[in-house]
N, C-alpha and C positions, 0 to 999 in steps of 0.2 A: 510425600513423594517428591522428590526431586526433579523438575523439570527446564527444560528451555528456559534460560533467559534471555530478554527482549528489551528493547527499548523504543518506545512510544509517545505520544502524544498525547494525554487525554485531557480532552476538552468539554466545556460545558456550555449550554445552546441558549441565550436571550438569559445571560444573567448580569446582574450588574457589571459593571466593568467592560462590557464587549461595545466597541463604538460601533457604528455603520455608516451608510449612505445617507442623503439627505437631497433633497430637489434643489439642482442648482439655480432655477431660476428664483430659490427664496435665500439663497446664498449661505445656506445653514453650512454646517460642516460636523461628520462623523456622528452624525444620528442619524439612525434607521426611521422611518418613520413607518409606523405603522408595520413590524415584524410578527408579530404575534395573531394578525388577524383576529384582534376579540371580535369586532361587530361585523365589519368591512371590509374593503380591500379599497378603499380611499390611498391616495399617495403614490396607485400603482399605474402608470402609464401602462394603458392596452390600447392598443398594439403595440407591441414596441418594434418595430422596422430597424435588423440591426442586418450586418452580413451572412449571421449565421441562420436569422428569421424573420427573412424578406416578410412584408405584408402580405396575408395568406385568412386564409377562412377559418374562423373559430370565435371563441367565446372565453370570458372569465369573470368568472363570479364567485362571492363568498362561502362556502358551504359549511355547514355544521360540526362538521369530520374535525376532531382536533389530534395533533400530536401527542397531547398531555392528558387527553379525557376530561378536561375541563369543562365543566357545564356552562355554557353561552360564550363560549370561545369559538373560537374556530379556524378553520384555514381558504388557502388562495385554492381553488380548482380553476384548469387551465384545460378547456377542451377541442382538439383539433378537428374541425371537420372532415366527413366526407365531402372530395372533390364532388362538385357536379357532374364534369364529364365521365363519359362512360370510360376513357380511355385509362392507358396506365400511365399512371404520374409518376414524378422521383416524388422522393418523402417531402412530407410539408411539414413545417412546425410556425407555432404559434407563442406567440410570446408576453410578456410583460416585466415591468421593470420600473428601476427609480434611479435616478443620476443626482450625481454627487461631487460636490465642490472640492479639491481637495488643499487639507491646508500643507504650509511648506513650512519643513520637509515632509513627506509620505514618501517614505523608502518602500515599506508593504502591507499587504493587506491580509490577514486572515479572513475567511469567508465562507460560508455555509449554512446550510439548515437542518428540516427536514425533510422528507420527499417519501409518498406513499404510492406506488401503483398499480391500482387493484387488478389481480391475476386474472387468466381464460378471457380478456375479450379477445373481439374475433376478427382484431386486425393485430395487427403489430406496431410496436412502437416505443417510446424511452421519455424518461423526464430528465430534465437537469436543471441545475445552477452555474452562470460562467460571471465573468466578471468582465466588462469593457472597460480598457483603457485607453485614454485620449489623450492629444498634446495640445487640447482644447481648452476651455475652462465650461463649455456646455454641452460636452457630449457631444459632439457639431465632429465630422471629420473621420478620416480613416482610423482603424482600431484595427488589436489584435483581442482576441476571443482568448479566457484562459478559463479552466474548471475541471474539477475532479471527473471520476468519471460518471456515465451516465447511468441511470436505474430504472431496469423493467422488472415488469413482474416482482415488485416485493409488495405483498400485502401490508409486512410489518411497514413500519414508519422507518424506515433508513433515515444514516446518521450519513452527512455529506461535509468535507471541509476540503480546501485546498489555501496555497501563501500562494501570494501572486508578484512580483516585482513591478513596483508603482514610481522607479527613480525618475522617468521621464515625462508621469501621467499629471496634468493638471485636475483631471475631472476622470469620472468613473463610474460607470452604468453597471447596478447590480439587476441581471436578467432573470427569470423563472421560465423557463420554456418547456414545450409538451411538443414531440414530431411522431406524427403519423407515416410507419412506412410504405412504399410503395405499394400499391395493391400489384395482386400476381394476375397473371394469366390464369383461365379455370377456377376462380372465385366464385362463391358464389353471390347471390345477386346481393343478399342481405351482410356477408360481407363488406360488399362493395358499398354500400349504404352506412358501415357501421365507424360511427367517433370511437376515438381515441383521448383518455382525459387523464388525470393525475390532480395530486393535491400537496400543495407546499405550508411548509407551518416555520413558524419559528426561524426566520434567517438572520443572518447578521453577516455585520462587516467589522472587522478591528483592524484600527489601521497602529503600526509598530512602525520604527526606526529599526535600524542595522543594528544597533547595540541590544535593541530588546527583541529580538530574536528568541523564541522559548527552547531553551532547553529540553531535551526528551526523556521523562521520569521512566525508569525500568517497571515492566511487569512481566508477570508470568500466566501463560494464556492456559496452560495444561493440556493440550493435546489429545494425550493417553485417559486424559478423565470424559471425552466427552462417547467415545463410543461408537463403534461401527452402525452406519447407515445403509438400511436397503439400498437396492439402485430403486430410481422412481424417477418420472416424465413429466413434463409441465407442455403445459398450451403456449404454444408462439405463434399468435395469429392463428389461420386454422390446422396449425402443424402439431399432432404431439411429436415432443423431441426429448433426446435422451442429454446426459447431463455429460461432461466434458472427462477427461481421463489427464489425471496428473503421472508424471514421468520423472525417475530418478535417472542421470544420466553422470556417471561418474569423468571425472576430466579423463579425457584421452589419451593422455600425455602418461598419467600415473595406469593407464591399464596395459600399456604399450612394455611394462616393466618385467609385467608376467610372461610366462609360457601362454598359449592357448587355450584357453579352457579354463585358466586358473583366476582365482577373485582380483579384483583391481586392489592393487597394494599400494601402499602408504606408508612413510616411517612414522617411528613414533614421534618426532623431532616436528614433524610436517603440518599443516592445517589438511583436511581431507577438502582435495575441491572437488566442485560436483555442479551439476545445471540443472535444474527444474523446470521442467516443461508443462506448460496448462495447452494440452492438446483440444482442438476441435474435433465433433466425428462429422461435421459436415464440410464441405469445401466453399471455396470463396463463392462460388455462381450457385449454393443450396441453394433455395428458399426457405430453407430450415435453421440456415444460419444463423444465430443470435449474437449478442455484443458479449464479450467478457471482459472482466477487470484486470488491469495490469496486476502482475502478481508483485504484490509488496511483501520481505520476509518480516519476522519478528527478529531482527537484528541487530546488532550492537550500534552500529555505523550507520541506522538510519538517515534515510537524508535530511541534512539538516534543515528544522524549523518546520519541515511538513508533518501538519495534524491529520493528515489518513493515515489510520489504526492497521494493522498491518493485517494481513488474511492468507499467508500463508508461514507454516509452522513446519519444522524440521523438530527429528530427536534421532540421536543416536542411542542403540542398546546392544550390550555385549552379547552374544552367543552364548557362552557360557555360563550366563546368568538365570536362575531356572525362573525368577519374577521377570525378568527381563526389562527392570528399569529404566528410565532414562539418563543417561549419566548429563552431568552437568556439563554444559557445551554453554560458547559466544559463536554468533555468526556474525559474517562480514561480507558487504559485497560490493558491487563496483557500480550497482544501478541495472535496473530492471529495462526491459525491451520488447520486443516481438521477431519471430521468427518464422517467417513465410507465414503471416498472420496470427501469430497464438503466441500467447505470452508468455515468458520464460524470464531465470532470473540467475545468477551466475555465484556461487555462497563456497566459502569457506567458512567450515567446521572447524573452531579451536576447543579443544576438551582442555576445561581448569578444573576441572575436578579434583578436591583434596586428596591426595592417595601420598602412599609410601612409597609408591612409586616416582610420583609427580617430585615428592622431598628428594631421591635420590636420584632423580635426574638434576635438578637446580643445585643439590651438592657440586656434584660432579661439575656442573658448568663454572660454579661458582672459585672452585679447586684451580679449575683451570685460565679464567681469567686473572687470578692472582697469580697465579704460575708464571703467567706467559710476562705478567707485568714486572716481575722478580726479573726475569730472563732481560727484560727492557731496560732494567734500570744500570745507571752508570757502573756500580761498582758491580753490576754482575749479585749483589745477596738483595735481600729483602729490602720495600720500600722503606723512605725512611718515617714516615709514621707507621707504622704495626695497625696491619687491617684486619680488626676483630674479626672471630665468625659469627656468623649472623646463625641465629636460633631457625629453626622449622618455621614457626609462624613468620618472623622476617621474609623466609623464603617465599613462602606462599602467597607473600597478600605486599613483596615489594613492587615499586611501581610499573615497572616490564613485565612482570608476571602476568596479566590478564592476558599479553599480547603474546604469549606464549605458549603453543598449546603441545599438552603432554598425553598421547594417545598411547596406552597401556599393551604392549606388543597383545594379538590375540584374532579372532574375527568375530566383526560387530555385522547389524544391521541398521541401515536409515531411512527411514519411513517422516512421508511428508502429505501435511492437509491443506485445504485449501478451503475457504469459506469467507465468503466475502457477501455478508448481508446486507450493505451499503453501496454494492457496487455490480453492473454488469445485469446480466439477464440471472445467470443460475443463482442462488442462490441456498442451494442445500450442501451440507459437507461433502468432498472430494478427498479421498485418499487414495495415496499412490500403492504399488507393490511394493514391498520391502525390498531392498536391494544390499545386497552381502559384500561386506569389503574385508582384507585385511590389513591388519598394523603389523611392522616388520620391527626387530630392533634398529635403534641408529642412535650413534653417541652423539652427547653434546658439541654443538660446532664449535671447536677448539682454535684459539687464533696460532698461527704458526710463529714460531721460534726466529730473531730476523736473520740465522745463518742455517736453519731447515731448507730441504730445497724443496725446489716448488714445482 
């Protein structure tokens, strides 16, 4: 089956090769020490007192729980107290950590682990990994905080990575932290009483130069293989809550072209753009609110050098189609955001799909920039080297070609998922409603003749 292609990152978690952090006060450089938690959690400064986890009440110690299922391995747990007082706090988080020397140059860092956090307790709250950078050489001094995003409620062992920019950093504090959120009004008592914990395995740091930068290997995630999910509620604190609603929202501009009523149209010439919305159903001031993950697509033009895996997938399928495959498509975008809180992501659809169609659209293009260049040239006849034709396969696979998408006049549908099990609170598949477009004809963009008028 023919599906989406993407392009990604895939990485591998405490294997040879990956440097890390190291304790500046022993002046090491790009070792982790102690990642893996076999026995202990030695190496780990607790507390760690940073901007984002002031000194606050909690606990961390080694626990049994591994990433790998490794017998006498194990991992960091990081448990966030209940406040003492009775009142209501802002959230607290608890931290730990190890600093790290860095040698010159360190342009960047890749960084990550894994992060597990057991589902239904009966507060709220998220783990994460971030990175401190300083223009220190001991971690001493004003920092900005950087890190993917943050993880509730995944039982599974989430995979976490983010690239950080290290041009300015002498030293560099790699964090574990665990925040407890606010407790609500109308709790109740054993609530109010109840920790908040998480367990980290496996972290690392790599630090890279500009030049070694990773390139992003293609995959294909398949979509259409994995299958309609019930809707179904998870516990957020003592909230059950429902799961988020993804949105296709066609560009504005291209629906503006139709009558009223009629499908948002597109040439075939054209990339189809379009917005994807990860909708909340609760509002900012819920208490049911929970965090979601930025939406990242499976895209062509991922951002460069970032190892978050993407979690959300796009496919176009013809109407006309009685299997209704997905036709072969690149997406493209300009960077992902938020919109009045929820995350959204802005994609152009290019269809490269091999068809006789596709061959006799690049004919015709091809016709015509030789044409137009005949019309250019001094004597007014052909140029003066004789510019063979290029064969069908030429056509298909020359180097413009990917960037050129040939959408087969007709009406399609685009259906789009979301799942993001590394990242945010939800965690279970999200699919959108199908949303119906049409492809119009439109000739190749022909260049004009230099005594055409214009």
């Amino acid at each position: 089956m023919r599906r989406t292609l993407s392009r990604t990152l895939t990485f591998a978690l405490a294997v040879a090769g990956v440097f890390g952090a190291a304790e500046a006060a022993r002046a090491q450089k790009a070792v982790v020490l102690n990642p893996d938690f076999d026995k202990d959690i030695s190496s780990w400064k607790v507390p760690v007192d940073t901007l984002r986890a002031p000194a606050a009440s909690g606990s961390a110690r080694w626990s049994s729980e591994d990433a790998g299922n490794r017998g006498g391995s194990g991992s960091l747990e990081i448990r966030t107290l209940a406040p003492a007082s009775s009142d209501f706090p802002a959230p607290v988080t608890y931290a730990a950590g190890q600093c790290m020397l860095l040698p010159s140059p360190a342009e960047y860092a890749i960084f990550g682990g894994r992060i597990r956090v057991p589902p239904s307790q009966p507060v709220k709250g998220w783990a994460e990994l971030w990175i401190d950078a300083f223009s220190t050489t001991d971690c001493s001094g004003d920092t900005n905080p950087w890190g993917p995003d943050e993880v509730s409620n995944s039982d599974a062992w989430a995979e976490v990575a983010e690239v950080v920019d290290l041009t300015r950093a002498k030293s560099i504090r790699l964090v574990a932290a665990v925040t407890r959120d606010a407790e609500e009004a109308g709790g109740a008592p054993e609530e109010r009483r109840a920790d908040f914990h998480a367990f980290f395995d496996a972290v690392f740091v790599r630090l890279i130069s500009r030049t070694e930068r990773p390139e992003l290997p293609g995959t294909v995630l398949g979509l259409s293989e994995t299958g309609r999910f019930p809707p179904s509620s998870h516990r957020w604190g003592r909230h059950t809550v429902e799961g988020p609603t993804l949105v296709i929202e066609p560009n504005a501009r291209r629906k503006e072209q139709g009558a009223p009523g009629m499908l948002p149209t597109y040439t075939s010439r054209d990339s189809i753009d379009l917005v994807v919305h990860l909708k909340h159903r609760y509002p900012f001031d819920d208490p049911q609110r929970y965090p979601l993950a930025r939406l990242r697509a499976a895209e062509q033009n991922v951002e460069y050098g970032s190892p978050r895996p993407p979690n959300l997938e796009v496919e176009l399928r013809r109407l006309d189609d009685p299997q209704r495959l997905p036709r072969l498509i690149t997406l493209t975008s300009q960077g992902s955001g938020t919109l009045r809180g929820d995350p959204h992501v802005p994609l152009a659809i290019h269809v490269v799909e091999p068809s006789d169609y596709r061959v006799k659209f690049f004919r015709a293009l091809w016709d015509c920039l030789t044409g137009a260049a005949r019309q250019r040239s001094p004597s007014g006849g052909p140029p003066p080297t004789p510019w063979p034709t290029p064969t069908d396969e030429q056509l298909l696979t020359g180097p413009l070609a990917p960037q050129i998408s040939t959408a087969m006049p007709g009406d399609y549908e685009v259906v789009a998922r979301y799942y993001s099990p590394g990242g945010g609170f939800w965690h279970e598949p999200v699919f959108s409603e199908p949303v119906r477009i049409r492809v119009v004809e439109a000739e190749p963009p022909c260049p004009k003749p230099p005594d055409a008028p214009r």
